[in-house]
Every structure is written in structure tokens, then in C-alpha cells.
C-alpha positions as semicolon CSV with decimal commas, in nm:
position;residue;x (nm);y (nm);z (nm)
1;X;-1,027;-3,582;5,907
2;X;-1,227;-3,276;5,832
3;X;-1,223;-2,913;5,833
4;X;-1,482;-2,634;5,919
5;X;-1,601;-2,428;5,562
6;X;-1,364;-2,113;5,777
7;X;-1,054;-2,350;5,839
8;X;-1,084;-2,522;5,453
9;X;-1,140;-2,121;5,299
10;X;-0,832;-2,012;5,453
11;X;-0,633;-2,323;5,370
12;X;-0,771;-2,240;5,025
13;X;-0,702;-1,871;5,001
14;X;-1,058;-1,831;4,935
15;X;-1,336;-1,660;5,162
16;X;-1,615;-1,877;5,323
17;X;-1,869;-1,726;5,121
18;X;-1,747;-1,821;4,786
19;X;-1,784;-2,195;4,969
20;X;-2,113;-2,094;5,029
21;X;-2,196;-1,977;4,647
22;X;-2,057;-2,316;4,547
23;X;-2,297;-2,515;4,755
24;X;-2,582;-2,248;4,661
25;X;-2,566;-2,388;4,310
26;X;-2,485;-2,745;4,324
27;X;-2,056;-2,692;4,243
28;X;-1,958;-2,813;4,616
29;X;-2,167;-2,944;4,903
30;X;-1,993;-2,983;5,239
31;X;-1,953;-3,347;5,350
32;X;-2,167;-3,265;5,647
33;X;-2,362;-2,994;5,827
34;X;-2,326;-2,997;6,201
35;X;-2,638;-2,971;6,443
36;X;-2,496;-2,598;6,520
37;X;-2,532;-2,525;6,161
38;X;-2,118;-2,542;6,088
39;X;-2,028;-2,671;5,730
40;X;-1,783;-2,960;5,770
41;X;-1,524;-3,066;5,435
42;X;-1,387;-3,400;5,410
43;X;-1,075;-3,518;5,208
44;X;-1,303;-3,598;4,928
45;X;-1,468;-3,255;4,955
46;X;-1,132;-3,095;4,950
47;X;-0,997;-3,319;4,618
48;X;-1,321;-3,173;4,442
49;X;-1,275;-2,829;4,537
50;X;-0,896;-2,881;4,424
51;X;-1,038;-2,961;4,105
52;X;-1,237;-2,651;4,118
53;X;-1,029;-2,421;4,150
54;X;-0,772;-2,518;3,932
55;X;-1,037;-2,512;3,602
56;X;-1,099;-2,146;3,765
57;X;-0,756;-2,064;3,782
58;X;-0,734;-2,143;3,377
59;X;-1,017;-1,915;3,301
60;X;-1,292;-2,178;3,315
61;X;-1,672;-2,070;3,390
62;X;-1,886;-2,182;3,658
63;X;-2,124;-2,332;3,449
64;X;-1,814;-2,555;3,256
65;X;-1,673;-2,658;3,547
66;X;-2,030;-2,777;3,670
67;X;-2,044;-2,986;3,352
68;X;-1,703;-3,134;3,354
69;X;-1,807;-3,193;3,735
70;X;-2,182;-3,372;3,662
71;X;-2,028;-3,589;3,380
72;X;-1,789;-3,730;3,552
73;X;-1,560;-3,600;3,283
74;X;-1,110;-3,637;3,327
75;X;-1,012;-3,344;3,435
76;X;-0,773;-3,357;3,126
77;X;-1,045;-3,408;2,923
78;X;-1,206;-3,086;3,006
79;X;-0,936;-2,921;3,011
80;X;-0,854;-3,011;2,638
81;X;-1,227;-2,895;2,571
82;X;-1,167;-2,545;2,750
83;X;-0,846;-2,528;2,527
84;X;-1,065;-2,577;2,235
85;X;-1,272;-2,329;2,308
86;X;-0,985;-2,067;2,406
87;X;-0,854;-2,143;2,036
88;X;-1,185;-2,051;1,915
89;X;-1,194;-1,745;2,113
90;X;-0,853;-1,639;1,970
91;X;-0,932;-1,668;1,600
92;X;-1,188;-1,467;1,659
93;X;-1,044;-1,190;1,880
94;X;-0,765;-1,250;1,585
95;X;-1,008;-1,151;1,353
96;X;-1,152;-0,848;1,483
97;X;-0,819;-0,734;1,525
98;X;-0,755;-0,768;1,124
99;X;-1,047;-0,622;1,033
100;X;-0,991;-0,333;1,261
101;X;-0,642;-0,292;1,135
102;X;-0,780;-0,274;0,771
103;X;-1,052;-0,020;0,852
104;X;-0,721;0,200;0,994
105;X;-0,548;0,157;0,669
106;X;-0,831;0,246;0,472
107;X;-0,888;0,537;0,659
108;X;-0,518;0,668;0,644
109;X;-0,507;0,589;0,274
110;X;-0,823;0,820;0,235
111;X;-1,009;0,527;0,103
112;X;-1,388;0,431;0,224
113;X;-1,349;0,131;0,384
114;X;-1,592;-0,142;0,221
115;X;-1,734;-0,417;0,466
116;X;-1,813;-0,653;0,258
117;X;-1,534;-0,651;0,067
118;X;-1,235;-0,545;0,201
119;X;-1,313;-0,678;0,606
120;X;-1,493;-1,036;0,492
121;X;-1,245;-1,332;0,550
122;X;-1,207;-1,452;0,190
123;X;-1,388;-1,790;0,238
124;X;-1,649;-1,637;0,549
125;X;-1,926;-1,617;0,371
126;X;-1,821;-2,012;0,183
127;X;-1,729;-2,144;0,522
128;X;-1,916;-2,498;0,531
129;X;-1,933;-2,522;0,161
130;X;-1,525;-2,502;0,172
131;X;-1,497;-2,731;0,445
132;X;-1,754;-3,006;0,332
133;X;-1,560;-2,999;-0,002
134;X;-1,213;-2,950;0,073
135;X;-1,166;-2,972;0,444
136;X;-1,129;-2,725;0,713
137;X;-0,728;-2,685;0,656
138;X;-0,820;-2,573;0,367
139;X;-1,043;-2,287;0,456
140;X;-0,832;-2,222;0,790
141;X;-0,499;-2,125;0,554
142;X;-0,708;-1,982;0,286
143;X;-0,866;-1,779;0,527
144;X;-0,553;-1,688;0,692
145;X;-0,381;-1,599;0,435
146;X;-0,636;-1,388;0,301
147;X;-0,633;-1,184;0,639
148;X;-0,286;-1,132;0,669
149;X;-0,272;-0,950;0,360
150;X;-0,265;-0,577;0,377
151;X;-0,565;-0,349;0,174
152;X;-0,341;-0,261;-0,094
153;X;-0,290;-0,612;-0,153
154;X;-0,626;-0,729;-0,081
155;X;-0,745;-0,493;-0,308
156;X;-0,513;-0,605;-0,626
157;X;-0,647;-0,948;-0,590
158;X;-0,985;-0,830;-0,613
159;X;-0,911;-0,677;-0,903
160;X;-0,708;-0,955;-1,079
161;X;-0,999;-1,155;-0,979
162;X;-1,212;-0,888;-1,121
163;X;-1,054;-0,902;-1,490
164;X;-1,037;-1,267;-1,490
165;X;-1,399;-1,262;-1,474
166;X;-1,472;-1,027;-1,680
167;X;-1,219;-1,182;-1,985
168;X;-1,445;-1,483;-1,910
169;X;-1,720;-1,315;-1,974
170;X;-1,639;-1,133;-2,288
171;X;-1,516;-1,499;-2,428
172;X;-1,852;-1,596;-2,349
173;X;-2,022;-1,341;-2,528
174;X;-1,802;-1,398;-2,852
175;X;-1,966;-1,749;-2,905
176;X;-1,652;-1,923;-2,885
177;X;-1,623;-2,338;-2,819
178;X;-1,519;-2,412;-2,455
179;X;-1,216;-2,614;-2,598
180;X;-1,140;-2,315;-2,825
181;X;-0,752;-2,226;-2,770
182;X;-0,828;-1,885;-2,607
183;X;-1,094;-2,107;-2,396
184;X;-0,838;-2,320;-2,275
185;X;-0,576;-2,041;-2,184
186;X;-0,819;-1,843;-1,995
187;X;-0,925;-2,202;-1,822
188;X;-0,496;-2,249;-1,764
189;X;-0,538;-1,858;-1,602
190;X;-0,801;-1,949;-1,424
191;X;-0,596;-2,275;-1,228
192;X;-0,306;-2,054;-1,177
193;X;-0,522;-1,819;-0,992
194;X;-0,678;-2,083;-0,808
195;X;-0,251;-2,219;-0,765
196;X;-0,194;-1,894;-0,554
197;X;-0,460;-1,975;-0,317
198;X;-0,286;-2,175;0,018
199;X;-0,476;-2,451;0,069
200;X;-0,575;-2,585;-0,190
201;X;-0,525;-2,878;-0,376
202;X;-0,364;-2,692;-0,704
203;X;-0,101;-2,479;-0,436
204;X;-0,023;-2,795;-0,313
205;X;0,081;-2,980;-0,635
206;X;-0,197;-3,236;-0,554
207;X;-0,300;-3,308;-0,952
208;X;-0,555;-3,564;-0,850
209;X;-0,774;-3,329;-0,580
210;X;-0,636;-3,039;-0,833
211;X;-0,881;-3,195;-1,147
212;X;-1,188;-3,256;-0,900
213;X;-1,124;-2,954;-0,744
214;X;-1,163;-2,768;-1,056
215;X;-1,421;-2,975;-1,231
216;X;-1,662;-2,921;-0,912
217;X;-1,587;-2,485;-0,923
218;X;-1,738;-2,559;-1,276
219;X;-2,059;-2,734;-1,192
220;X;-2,061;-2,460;-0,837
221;X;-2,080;-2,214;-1,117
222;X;-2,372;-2,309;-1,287
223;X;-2,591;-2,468;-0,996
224;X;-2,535;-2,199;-0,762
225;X;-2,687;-1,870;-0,833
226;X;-2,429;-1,662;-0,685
227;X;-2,151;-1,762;-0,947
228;X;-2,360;-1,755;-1,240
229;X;-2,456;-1,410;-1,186
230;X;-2,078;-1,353;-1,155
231;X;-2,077;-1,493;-1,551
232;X;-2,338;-1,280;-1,645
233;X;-2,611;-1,521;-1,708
234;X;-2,592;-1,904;-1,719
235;X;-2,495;-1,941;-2,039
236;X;-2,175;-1,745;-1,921
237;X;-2,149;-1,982;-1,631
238;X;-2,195;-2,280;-1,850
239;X;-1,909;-2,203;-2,072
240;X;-1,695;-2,126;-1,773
241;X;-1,768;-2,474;-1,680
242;X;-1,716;-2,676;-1,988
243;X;-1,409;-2,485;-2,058
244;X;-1,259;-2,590;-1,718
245;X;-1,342;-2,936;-1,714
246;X;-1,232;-2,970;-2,068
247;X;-0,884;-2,839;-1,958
248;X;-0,937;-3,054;-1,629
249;X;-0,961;-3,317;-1,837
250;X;-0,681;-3,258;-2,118
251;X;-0,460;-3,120;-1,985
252;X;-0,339;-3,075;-1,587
């Protein structure tokens, strides 16, 4: 049994020249050409345009469907892959939409909006260091939650952030001992700040991950340029560090 590329484009609610396309570029060759030129579809033709269609009909490019096609790939299997990628898509659409919303608020609240402040996902610019270290649940509800706060409130934790710093910094500068008692408290307001994060180990009660966790945002601080400008200097970053592994070590 066969059917002419007009009978098979009806049957198909196509048109005869989208049959045409897919031949054009390797998607779906007829089973035969006759000697008057007529394209001729088998059953196994059909069963592969079947498949065609239905990847098109959930959103799937051309070029995809040519790939799931050439491999060989289980249908389910690519359609798991185009799922992925839909996800993907989503987050980011997602986050566009967030960062859009903000620059609204900002602009009703007669504030300048700040890019790289008030629109950056909380972890974005510490995406693979995040998920090499802690795993990508952790940046994906970090990062979440950091989005789904409103300016005001993204704003307050900048600033709490902000004078946690900076009372690190002034320790520093007094010459006090990393296990010094004020040390050690600024170290305990340092892990309840960290504590209010989702997604991490010290949120999550985990006290094992919870003393790593800490003790490697110590050394972070002083091998990575970024955070020991943050400190001041590196002897600012240095103290941050001994102070929380000494509490990391004492005393969670």
C-alpha cells in the first residue's frame, strides 16, 4: 500500500509542498518516485512522518527533529530532551520577567534602578562556582529565592549584608585575635546570615556540609580577589577566615 505525496498531504492535513520541503532537506524522502515524476509514501514513510509531525506539534524545530531522526533516537527520548530544553527556556523567560518587574518598581518608587545590583540573580555571576561546590539545588533555590523577593526587600539584604561587612572590617582594623569573643560573635552573625539563605547546607540544619561550607567561604575569601577586596585588603580577608573556621571548628 502506498499513497501519492497529494493523497498522503491531505490525509495529513498538510499541503504537498511542505512534503516537498521535508525531502528538500533530508527530514522525509518518499518511498519511491514514479517514472511520471509522482512522489509515492509507503507505510513506513507514513510512521516517520507521524513521528514528524507530532515533535512539530510540541514546538520542536526542524533541525531537532532531524537529529532525533539521524540518531535513531526513542521518540520519548527526544521528547524528554525537548522538555529539557523548554524548562530552560522558561527560567529564563522567568527571569526576564523578574528583572523587568523590578525595573517597574524601581521606577514607581522614584528610585534609579541599578543593574548590577538590584536585577543580577543573587548567585548569577557565582553560578558554576556554587554548583561545583554545593550543587545546582543549591544555586536553583538560592537563586529563586533571591528573585522572588521584591526591591524593597532586595535592597534590605544588601544592606544587612552591607553592615556585616563592614563590622568585619572595622574588627579587622582593631587588631583583634580571630578567636577573640567579639570575633566569634560576628563569625556566629555571619552563619546566621548564611542560615537565611535556601539552599544551603546551614538553612537546612545539615551541621556536617554546614562546617565545610563555612570553612571553604573562608579560604574563597582570601584566594579569590573579589572577596578580599570586599575585606578591605587581605589581611581583612584573612581574619574573616580564621575567625570562621575557628567558630567552624568550636563551636557549630
Amino acid at each position: 500500500m502506498e499513497w501519492t505525496i497529494q493523497e498522503l498531504a491531505a490525509r495529513a492535513g498538510i499541503t504537498s509542498r511542505t512534503l516537498r520541503h521535508y525531502d528538500r532537506i533530508g527530514l522525509l524522502a518518499p518511498s519511491r518516485v514514479g517514472a511520471n515524476g509522482y512522489r509515492y509514501y509507503n507505510p513506513t514513510a507514513v510512521a516517520r512522518l507521524q513521528r514528524i509531525l507530532l515533535m512539530r506539534r510540541l514546538g520542536m524545530g526542524l533541525p531537532a527533529i532531524a537529529e532525533v531522526l539521524a540518531d535513531d533516537v526513542d521518540t520519548c527520548d527526544g521528547l524528554r530532551a525537548h522538555i529539557a530544553a523548554l524548562e530552560e527556556e522558561r527560567d529564563r523567560i522567568e527571569r526576564q520577567i523578574r528583572s523587568v518587574r523590578h525595573t517597574l518598581e524601581a521606577l514607581q518608587a522614584g528610585v534609579e534602578p541599578r543593574m548590577d545590583i538590584m536585577l543580577a540573580g543573587f548567585n548569577d555571576g557565582y553560578e558554576d562556582e556554587v554548583i561545583s561546590r554545593w550543587g545546582e539545588r543549591a544555586f536553583r533555590v538560592s537563586n529563586d529565592w533571591w528573585h522572588g523577593k521584591s526591591l524593597d526587600q532586595q535592597r534590605a539584604w544588601k544592606q544587612a549584608t552591607e553592615d556585616l561587612v563592614a563590622a568585619w572590617v572595622a574588627a579587622a582594623k582593631t587588631g583583634a585575635s580571630p578567636t577573640s569573643e567579639h570575633a566569634q560573635s560576628l563569625a556566629a552573625r555571619h552563619v546566621q546570615w548564611l542560615s537565611r539563605i535556601p539552599g544551603t547546607p546551614t538553612a537546612e540544619g545539615d551541621r556536617e556540609r554546614s562546617i565545610e561550607m563555612v570553612k571553604c567561604l573562608g579560604d574563597m575569601y582570601v584566594d579569590d580577589p573579589r572577596f578580599t577586596a570586599m575585606y578591605d585588603d587581605a589581611a581583612g580577608a584573612t581574619f574573616v577566615r580564621d575567625a570562621l573556621q575557628a567558630y567552624a571548628r568550636t563551636r557549630m
